[in-house]
DSSP file (Angstrom, degrees, kcal/mol; ACC not computed):
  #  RESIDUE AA STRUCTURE BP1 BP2  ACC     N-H-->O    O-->H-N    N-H-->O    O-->H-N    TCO  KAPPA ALPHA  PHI   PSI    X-CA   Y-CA   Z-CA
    1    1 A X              0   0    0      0, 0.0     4,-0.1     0, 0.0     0, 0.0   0.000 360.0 360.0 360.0 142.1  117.5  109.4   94.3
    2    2 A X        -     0   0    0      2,-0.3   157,-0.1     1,-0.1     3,-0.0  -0.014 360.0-117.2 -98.1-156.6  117.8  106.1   92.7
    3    3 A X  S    S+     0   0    0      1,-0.1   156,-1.6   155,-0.1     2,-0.4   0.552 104.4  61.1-111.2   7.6  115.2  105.0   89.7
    4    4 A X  B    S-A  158   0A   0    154,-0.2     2,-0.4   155,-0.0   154,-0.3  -0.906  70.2-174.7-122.1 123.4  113.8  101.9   92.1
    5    5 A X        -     0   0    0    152,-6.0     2,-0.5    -2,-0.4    49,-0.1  -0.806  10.9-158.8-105.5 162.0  111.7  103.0   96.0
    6    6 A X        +     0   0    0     -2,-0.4     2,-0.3   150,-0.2   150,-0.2  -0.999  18.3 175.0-120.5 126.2  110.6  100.6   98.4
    7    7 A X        -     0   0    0     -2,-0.5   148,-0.9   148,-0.3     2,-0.3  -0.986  12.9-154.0-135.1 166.5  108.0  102.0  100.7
    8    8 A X        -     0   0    0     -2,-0.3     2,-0.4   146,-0.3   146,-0.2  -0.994   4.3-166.1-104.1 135.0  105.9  100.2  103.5
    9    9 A X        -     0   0    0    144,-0.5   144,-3.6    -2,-0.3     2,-0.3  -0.993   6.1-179.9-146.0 127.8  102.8  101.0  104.8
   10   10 A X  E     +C  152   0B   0     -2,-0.4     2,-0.2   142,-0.3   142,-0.2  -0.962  13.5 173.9-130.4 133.3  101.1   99.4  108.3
   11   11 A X  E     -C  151   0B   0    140,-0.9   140,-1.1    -2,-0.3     2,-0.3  -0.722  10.0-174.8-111.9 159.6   97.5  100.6  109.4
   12   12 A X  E     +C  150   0B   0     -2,-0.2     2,-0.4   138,-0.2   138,-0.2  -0.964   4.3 179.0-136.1 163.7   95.1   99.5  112.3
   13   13 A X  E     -C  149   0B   0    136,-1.6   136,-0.6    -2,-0.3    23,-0.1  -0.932  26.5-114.6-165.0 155.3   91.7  100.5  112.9
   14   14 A X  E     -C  148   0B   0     21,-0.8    21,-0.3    -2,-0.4     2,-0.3  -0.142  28.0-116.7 -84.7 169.8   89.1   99.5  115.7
   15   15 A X        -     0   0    0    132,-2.5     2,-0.5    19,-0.2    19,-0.3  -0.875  40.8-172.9-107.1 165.7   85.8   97.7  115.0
   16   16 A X  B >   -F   33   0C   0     17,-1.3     3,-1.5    -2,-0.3    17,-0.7  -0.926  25.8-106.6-156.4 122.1   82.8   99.7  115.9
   17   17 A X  T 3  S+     0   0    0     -2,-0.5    15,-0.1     1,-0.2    16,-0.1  -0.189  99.3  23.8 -33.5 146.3   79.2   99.5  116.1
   18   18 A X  T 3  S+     0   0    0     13,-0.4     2,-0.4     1,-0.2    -1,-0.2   0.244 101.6 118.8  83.6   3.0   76.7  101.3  113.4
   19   19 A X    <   -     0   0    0     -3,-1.5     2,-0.8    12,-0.0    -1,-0.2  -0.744  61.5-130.4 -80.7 140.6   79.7  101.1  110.7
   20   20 A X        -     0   0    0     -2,-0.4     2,-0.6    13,-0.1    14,-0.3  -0.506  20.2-126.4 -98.6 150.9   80.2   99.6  107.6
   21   21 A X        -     0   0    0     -2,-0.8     7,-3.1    11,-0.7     2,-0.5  -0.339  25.9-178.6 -73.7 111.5   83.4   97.4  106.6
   22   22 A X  E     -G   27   0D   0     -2,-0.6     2,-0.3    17,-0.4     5,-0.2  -0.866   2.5-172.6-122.6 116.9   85.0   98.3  103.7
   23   23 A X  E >   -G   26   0D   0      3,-1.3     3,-4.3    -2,-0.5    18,-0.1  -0.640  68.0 -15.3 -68.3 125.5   87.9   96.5  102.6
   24   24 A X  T 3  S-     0   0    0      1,-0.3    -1,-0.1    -2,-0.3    94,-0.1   0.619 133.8 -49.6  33.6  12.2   90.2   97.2   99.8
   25   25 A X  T 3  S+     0   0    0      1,-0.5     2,-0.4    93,-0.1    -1,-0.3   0.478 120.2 117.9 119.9  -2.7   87.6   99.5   98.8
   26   26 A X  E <   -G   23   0D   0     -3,-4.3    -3,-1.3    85,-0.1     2,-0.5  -0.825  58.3-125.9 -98.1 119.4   84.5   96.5   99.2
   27   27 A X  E     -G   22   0D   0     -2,-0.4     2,-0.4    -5,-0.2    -5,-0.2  -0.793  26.4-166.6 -55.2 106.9   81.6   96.3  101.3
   28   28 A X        -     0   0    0     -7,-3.1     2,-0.5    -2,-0.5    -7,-0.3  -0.791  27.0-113.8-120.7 149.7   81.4   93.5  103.0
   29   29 A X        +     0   0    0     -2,-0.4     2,-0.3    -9,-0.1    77,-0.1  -0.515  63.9 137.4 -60.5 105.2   78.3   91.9  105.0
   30   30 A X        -     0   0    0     -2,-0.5    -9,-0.2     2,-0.1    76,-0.0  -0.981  58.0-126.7-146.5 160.8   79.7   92.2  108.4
   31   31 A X  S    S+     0   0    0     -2,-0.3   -13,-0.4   -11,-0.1     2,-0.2   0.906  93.5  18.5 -66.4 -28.8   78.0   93.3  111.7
   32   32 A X  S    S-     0   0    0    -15,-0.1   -11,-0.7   -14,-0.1     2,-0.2  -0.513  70.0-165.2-121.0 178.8   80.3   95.8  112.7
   33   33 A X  B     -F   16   0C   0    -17,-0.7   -17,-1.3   -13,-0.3     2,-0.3  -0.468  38.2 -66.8-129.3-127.7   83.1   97.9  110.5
   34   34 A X        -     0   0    0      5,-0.5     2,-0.2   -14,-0.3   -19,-0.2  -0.999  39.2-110.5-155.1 132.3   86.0  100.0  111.7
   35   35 A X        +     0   0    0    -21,-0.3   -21,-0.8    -2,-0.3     2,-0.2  -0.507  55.5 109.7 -52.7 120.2   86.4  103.3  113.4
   36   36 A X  S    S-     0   0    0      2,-0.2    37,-0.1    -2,-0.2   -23,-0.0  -0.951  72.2 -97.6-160.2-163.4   87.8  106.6  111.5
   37   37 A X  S    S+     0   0    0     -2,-0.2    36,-0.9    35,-0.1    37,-0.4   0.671 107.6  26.2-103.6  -3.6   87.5  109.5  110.3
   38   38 A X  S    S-     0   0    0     34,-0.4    -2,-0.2    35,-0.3    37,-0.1  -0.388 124.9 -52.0-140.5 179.7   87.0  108.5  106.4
   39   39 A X  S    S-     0   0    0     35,-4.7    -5,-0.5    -2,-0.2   -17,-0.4   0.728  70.5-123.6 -51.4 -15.3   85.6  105.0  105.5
   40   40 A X        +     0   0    0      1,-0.2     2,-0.5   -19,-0.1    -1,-0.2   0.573  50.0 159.3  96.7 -12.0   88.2  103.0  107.8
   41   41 A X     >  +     0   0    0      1,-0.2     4,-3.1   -18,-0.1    -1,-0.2  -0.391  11.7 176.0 -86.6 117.8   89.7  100.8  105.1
   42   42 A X  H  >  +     0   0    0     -2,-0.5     4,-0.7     2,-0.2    -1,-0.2   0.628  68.3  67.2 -85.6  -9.0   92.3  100.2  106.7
   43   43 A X  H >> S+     0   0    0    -21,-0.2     4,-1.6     2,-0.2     3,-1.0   0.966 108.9  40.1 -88.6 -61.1   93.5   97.7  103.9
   44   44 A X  H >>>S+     0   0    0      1,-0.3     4,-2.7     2,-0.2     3,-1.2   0.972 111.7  56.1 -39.1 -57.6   93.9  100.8  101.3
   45   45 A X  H 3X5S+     0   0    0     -4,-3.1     4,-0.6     1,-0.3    -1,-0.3   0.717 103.7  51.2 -64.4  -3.7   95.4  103.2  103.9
   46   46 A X  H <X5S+     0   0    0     -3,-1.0     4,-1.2    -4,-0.7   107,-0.3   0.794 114.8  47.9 -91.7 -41.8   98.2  100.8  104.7
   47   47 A X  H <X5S+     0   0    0     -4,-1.6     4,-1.3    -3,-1.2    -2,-0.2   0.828 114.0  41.4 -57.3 -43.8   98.6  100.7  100.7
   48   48 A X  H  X5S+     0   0    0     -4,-2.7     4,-1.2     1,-0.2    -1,-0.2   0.608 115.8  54.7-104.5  -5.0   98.5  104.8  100.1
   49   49 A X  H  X<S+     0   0    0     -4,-0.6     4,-1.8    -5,-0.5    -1,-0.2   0.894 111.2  47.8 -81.1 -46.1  101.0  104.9  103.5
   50   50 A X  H  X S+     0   0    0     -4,-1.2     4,-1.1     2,-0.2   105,-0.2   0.754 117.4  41.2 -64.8 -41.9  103.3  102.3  101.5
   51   51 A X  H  X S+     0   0    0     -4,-1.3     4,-0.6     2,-0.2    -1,-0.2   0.930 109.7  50.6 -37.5 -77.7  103.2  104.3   98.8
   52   52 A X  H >X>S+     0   0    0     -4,-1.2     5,-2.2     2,-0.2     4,-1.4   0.851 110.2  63.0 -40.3 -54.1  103.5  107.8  100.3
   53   53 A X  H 3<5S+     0   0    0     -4,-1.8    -1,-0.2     1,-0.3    -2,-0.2   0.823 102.1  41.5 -62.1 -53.7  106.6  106.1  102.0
   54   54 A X  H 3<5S+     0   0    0     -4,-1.1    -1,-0.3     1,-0.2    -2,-0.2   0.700 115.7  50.8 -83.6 -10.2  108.8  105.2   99.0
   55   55 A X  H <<5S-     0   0    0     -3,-1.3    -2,-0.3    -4,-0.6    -1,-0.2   0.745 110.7-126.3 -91.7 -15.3  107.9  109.0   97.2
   56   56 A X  T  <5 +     0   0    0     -4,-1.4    -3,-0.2     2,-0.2    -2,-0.1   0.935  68.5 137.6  58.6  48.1  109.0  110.6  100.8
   57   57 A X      < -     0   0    0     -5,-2.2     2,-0.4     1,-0.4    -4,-0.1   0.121  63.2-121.0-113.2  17.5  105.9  112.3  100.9
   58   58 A X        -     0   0    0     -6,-0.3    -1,-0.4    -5,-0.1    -2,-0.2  -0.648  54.0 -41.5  91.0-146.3  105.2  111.6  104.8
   59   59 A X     >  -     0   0    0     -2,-0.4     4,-1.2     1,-0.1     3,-0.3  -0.416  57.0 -94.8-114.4-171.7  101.6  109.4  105.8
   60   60 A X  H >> S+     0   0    0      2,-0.2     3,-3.1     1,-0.2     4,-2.3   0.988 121.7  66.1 -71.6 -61.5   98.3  109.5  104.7
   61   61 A X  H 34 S+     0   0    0      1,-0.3    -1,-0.2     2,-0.3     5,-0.1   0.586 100.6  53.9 -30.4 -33.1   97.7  112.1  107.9
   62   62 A X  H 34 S+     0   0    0     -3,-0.3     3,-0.4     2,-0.1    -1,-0.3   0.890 113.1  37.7 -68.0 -31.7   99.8  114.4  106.3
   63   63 A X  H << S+     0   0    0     -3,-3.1     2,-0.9    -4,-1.2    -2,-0.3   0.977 134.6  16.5 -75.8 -65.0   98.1  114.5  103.4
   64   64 A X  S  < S-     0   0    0     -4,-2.3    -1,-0.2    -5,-0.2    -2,-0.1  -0.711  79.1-159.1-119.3  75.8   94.5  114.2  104.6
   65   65 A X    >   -     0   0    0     -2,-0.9     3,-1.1    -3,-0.4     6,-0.3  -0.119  21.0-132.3 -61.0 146.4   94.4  115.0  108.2
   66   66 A X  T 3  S+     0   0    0      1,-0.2    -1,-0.1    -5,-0.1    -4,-0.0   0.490 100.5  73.7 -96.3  22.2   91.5  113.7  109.9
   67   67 A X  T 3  S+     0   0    0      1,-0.0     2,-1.1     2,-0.0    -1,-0.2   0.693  78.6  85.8 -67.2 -14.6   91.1  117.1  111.5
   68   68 A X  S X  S-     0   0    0     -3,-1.1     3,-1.9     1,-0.2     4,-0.1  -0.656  75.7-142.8 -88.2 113.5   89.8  118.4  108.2
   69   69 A X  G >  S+     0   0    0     -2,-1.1     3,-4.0     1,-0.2    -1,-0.2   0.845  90.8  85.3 -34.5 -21.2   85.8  117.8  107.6
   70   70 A X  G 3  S+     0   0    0      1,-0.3    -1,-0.2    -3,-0.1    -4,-0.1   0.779  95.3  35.8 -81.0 -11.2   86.6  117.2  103.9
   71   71 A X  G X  S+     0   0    0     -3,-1.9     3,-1.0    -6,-0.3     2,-0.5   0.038  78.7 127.9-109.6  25.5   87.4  113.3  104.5
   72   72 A X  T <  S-     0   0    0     -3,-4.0   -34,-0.4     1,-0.2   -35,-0.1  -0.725  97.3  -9.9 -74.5 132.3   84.8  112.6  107.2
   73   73 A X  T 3  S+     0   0    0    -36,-0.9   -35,-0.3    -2,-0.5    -1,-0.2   0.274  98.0 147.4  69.4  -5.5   83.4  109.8  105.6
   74   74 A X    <   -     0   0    0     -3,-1.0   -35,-4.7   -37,-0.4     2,-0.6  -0.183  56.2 -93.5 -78.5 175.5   85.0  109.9  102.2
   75   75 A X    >>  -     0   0    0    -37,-0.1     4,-1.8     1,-0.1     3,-1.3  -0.559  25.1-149.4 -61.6 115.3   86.0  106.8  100.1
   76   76 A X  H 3> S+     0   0    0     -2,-0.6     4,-2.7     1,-0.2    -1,-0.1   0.783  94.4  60.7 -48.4 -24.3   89.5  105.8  100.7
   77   77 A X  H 3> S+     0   0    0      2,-0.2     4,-1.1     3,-0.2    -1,-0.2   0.752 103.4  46.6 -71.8 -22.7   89.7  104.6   97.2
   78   78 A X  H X> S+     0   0    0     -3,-1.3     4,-3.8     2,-0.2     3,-0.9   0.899 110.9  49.3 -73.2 -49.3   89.1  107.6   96.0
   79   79 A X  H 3X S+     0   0    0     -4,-1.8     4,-2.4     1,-0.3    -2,-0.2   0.912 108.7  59.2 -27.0 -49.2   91.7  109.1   98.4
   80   80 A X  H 3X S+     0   0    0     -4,-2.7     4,-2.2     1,-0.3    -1,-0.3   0.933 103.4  52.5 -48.6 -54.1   93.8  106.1   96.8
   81   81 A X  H <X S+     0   0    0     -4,-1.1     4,-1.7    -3,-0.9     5,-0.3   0.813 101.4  56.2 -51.5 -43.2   93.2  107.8   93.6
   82   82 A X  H  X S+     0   0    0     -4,-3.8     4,-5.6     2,-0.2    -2,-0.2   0.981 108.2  49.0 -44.2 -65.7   94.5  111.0   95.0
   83   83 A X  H  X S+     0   0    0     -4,-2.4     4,-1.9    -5,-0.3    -2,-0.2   0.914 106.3  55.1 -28.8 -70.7   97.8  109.1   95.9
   84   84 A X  H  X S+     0   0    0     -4,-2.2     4,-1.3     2,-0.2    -1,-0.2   0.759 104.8  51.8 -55.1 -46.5   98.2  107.6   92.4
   85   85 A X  H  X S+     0   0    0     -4,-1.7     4,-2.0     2,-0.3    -2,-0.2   0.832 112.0  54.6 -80.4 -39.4   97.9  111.4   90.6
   86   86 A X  H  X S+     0   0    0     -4,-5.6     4,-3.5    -5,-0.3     5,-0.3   0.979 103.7  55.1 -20.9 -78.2  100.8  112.2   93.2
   87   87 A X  H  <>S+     0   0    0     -4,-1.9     5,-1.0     1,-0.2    -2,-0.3   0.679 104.9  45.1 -45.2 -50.6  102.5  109.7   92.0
   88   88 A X  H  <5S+     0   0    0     -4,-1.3     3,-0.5     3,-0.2    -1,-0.2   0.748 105.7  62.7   8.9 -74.3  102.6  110.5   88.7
   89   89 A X  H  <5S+     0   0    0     -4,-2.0    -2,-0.2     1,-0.2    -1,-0.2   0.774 102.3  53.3   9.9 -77.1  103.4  113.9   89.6
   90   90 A X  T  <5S-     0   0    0     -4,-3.5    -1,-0.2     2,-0.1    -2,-0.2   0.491 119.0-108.8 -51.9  -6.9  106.7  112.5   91.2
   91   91 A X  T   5S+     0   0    0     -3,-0.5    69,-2.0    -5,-0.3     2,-0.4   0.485  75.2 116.3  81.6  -6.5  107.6  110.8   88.0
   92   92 A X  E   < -B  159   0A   0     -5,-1.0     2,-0.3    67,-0.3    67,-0.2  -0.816  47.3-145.4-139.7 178.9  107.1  107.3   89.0
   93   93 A X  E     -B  158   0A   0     65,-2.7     2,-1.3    -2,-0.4    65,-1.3  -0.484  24.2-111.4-107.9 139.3  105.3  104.4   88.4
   94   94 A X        +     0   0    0     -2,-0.3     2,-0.9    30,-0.2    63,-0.2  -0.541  34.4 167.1 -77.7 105.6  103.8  101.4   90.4
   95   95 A X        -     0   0    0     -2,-1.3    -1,-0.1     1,-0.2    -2,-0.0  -0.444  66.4  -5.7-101.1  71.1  105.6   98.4   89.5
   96   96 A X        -     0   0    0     -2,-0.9     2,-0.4    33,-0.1    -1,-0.2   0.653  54.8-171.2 128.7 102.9  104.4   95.8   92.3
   97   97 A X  E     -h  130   0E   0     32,-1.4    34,-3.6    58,-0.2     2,-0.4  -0.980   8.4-167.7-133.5 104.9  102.0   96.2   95.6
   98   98 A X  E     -h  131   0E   0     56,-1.2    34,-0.2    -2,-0.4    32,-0.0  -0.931  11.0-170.4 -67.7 106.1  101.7   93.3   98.1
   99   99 A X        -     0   0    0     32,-1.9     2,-0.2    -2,-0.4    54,-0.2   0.103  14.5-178.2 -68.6-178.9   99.0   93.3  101.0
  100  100 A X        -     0   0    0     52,-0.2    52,-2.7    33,-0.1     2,-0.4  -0.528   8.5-160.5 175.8 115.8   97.8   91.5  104.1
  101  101 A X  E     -eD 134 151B   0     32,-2.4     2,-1.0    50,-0.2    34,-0.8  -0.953   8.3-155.5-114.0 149.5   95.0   91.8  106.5
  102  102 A X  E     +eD 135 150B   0     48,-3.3    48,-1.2    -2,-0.4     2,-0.3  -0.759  41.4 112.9-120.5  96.4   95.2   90.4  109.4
  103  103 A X        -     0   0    0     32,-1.3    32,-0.3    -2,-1.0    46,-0.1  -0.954  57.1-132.9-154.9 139.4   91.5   89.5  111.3
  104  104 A X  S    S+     0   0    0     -2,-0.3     2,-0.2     1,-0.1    -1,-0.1   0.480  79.6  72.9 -65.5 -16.1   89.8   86.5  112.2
  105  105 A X  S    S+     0   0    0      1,-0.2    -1,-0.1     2,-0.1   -75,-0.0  -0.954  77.5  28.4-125.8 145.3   86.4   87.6  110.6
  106  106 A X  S    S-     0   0    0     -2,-0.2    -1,-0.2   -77,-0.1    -3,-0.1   0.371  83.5-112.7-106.2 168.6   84.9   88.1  108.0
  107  107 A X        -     0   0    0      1,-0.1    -2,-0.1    -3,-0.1    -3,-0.0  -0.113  25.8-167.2 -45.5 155.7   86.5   85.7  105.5
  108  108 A X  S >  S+     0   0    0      2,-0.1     3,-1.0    -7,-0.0     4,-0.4   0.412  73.2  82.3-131.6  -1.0   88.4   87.9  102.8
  109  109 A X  G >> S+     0   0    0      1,-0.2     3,-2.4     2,-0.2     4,-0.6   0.973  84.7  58.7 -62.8 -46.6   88.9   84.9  100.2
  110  110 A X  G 34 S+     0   0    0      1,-0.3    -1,-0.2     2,-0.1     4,-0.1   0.686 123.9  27.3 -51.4 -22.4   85.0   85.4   98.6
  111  111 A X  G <> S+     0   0    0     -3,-1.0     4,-1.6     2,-0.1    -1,-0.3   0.173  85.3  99.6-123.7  19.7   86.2   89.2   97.8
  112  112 A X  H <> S+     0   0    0     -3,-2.4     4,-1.7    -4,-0.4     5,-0.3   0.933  91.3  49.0 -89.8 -35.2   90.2   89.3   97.3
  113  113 A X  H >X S+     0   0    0     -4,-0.6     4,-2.0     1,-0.2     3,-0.6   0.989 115.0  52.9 -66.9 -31.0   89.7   89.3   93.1
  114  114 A X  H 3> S+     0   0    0      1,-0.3     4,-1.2     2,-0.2    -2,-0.2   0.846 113.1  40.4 -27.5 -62.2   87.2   92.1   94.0
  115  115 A X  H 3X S+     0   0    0     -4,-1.6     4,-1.7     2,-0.2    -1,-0.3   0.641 106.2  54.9 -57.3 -38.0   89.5   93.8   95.8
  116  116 A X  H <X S+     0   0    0     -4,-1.7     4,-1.0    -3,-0.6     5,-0.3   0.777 109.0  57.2 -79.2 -21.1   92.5   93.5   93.8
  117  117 A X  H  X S+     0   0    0     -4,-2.0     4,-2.9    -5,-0.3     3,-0.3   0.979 107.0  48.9 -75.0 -46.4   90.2   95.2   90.7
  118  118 A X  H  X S+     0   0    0     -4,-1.2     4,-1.8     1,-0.3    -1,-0.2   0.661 115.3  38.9 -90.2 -52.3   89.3   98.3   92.8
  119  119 A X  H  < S+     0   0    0     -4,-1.7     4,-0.3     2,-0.2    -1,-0.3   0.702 113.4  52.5 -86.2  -5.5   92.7   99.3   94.0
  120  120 A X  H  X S+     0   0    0     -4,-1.0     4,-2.2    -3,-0.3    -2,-0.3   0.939 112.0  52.5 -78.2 -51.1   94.5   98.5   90.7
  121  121 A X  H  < S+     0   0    0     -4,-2.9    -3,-0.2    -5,-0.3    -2,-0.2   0.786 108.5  49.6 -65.2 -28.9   91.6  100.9   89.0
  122  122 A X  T  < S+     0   0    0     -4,-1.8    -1,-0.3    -5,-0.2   -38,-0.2   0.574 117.7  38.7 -84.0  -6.7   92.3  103.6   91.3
  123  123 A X  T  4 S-     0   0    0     -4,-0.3    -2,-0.2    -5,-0.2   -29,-0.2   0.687 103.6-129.7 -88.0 -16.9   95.8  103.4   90.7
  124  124 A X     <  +     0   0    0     -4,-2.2     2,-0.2     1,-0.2    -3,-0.2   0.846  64.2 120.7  64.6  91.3   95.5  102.8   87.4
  125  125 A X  S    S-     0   0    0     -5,-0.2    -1,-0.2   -32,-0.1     2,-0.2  -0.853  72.9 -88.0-163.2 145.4   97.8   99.8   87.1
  126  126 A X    >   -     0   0    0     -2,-0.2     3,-3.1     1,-0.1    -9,-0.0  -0.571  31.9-124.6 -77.7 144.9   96.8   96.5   85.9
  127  127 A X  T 3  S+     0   0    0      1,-0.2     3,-0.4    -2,-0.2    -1,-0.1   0.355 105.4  82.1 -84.5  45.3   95.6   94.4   88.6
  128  128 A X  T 3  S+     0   0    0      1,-0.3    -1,-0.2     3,-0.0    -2,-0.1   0.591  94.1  51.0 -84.7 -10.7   98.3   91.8   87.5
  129  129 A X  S <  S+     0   0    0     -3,-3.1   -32,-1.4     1,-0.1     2,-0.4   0.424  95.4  89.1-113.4  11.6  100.6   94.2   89.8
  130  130 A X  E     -h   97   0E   0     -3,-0.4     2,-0.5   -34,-0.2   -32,-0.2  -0.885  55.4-172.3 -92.3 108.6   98.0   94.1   93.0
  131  131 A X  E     -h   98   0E   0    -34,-3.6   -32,-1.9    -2,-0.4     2,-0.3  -0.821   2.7-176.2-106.7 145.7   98.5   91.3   95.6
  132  132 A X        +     0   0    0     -2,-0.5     2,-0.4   -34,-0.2   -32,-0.1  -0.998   9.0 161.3-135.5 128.3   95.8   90.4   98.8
  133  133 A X        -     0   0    0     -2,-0.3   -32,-2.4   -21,-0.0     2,-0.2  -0.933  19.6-151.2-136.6 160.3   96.1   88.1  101.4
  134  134 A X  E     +e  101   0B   0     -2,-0.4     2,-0.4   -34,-0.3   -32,-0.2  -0.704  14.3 168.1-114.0 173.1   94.7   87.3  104.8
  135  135 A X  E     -e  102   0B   0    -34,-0.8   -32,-1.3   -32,-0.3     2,-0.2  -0.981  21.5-135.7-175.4 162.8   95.9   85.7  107.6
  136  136 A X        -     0   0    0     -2,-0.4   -33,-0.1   -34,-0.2     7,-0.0  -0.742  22.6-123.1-117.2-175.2   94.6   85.4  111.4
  137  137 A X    >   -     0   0    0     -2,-0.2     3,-1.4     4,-0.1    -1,-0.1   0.057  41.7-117.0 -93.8  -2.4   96.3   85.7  114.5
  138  138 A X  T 3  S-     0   0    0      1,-0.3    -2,-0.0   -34,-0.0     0, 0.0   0.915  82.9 -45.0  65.5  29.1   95.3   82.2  115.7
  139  139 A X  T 3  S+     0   0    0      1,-0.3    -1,-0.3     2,-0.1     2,-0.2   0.211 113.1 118.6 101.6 -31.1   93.3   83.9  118.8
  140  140 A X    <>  -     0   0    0     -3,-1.4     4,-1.4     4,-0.1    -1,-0.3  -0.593  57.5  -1.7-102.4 144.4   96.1   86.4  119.7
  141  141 A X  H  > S-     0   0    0     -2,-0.2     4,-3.5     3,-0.2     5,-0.5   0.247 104.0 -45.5  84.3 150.1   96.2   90.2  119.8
  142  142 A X  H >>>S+     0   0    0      2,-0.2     3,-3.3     3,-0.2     5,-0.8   0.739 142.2  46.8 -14.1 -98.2   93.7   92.8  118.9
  143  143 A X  H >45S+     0   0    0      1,-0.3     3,-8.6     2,-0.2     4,-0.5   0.684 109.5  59.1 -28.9 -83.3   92.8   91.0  115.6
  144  144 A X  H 3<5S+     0   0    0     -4,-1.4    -1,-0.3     1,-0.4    -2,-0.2   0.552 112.3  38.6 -41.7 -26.6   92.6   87.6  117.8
  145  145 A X  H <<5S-     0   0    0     -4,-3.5    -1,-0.4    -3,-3.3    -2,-0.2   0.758 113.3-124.2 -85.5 -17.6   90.0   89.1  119.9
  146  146 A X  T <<5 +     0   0    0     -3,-8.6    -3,-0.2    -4,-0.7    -2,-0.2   0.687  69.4 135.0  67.2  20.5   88.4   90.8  117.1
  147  147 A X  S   <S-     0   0    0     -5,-0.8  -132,-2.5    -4,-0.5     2,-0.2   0.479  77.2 -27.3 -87.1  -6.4   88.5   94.0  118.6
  148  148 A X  E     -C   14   0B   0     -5,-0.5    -2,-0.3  -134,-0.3     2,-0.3  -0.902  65.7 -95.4 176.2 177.3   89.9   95.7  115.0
  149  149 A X  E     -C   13   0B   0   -136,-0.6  -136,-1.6    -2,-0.2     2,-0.4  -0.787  24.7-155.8 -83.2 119.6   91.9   94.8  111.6
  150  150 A X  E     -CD  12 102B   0    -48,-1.2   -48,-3.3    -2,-0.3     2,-0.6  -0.956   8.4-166.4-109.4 152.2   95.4   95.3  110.7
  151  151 A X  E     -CD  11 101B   0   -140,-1.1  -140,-0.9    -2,-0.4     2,-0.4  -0.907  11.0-160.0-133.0 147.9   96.7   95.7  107.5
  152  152 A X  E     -C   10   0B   0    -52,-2.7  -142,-0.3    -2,-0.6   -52,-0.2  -0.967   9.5-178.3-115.5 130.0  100.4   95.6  105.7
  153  153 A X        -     0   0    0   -144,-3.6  -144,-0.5    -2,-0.4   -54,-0.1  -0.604   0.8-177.3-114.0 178.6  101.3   97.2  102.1
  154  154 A X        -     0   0    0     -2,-0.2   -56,-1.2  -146,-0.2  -146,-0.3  -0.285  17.3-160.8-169.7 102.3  104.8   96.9  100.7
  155  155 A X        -     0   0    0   -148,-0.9  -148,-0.3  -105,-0.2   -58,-0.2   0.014  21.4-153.8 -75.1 172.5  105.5   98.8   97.1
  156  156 A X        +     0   0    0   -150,-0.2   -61,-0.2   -60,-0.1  -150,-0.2  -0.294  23.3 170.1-128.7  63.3  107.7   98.8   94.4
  157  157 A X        -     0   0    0    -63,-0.2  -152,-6.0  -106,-0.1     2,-0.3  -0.352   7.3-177.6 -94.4 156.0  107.9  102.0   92.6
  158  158 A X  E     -AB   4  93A   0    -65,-1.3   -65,-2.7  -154,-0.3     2,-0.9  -0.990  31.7 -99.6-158.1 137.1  110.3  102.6   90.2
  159  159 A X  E       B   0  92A   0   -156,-1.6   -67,-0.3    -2,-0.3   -68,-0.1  -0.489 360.0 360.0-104.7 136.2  110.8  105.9   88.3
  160  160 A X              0   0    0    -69,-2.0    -1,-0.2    -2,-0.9   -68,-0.1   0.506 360.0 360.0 -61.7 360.0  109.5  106.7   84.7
């Protein structure tokens, strides 16, 4: 095993009536959120997938199956935290995590430093090494209808 991983991490998650949206670990004023079995931030799990990826420790689903009651509802950021003590574990380190979500509402710009503080503090990293972006689909696809959120992670770990 070399002393640098690459991992990648892609999520999706539906939008759904009588939830709330949480983003990179943020509540945000939206009508709807996103269907799961844990909070739905789909923005994290695409991060702890990316993660998971480069230690060659499987998906989030292995690690926290949503069959199990003991994440219905929990925070993914703590979960995130979970990840991060893994990591550790493994010997290495988070050098660099780029993001993306991809949905035409709600706006993500008002909350991305928000965002960046929240997963950097459950990784424990400075959030100099957490990056967030948006993007739409211009009308097309799932996102373009607004029928759900996707998200993209892409790490750098490298090993202490």
């Amino acid at each position: 095993m070399g002393d640098l991983r690459i991992g990648i991490g892609y999520d999706v998650h539906a939008f759904a009536d009588g939830r709330r949206l949480v983003l990179g670990g943020v509540e945000f004023p939206h009508a709807r959120g996103l269907l799961g079995h844990s909070d739905a931030d789909v923005l994290v799990h695409a991060l702890m997938d990316a993660i998971l990826g480069a230690l060659r420790e499987g998906d989030i689903g292995k690690l926290f199956p949503d069959t199990d009651p003991a994440y219905a509802d929990i925070s993914s950021i703590d979960l995130l935290a979970r990840v991060a003590a893994l990591l550790g574990e493994r010997g290495f380190r988070l050098v660099d995590a780029d993001t993306v979500l991809v949905l035409e509402q709600p706006r993500v710009s008002p909350y991305r430093d928000e965002m960046r503080h929240r997963m950097a503090a459950s990784l424990g990293v400075d959030v100099s090494c957490i990056g967030v972006k948006a993007t739409t689909t211009e009308g097309l696809g799932f996102e373009g209808r607004s029928e759900g959120v996707g998200a993209q992670a892409v790490v750098l770990l490298e090993r202490v």
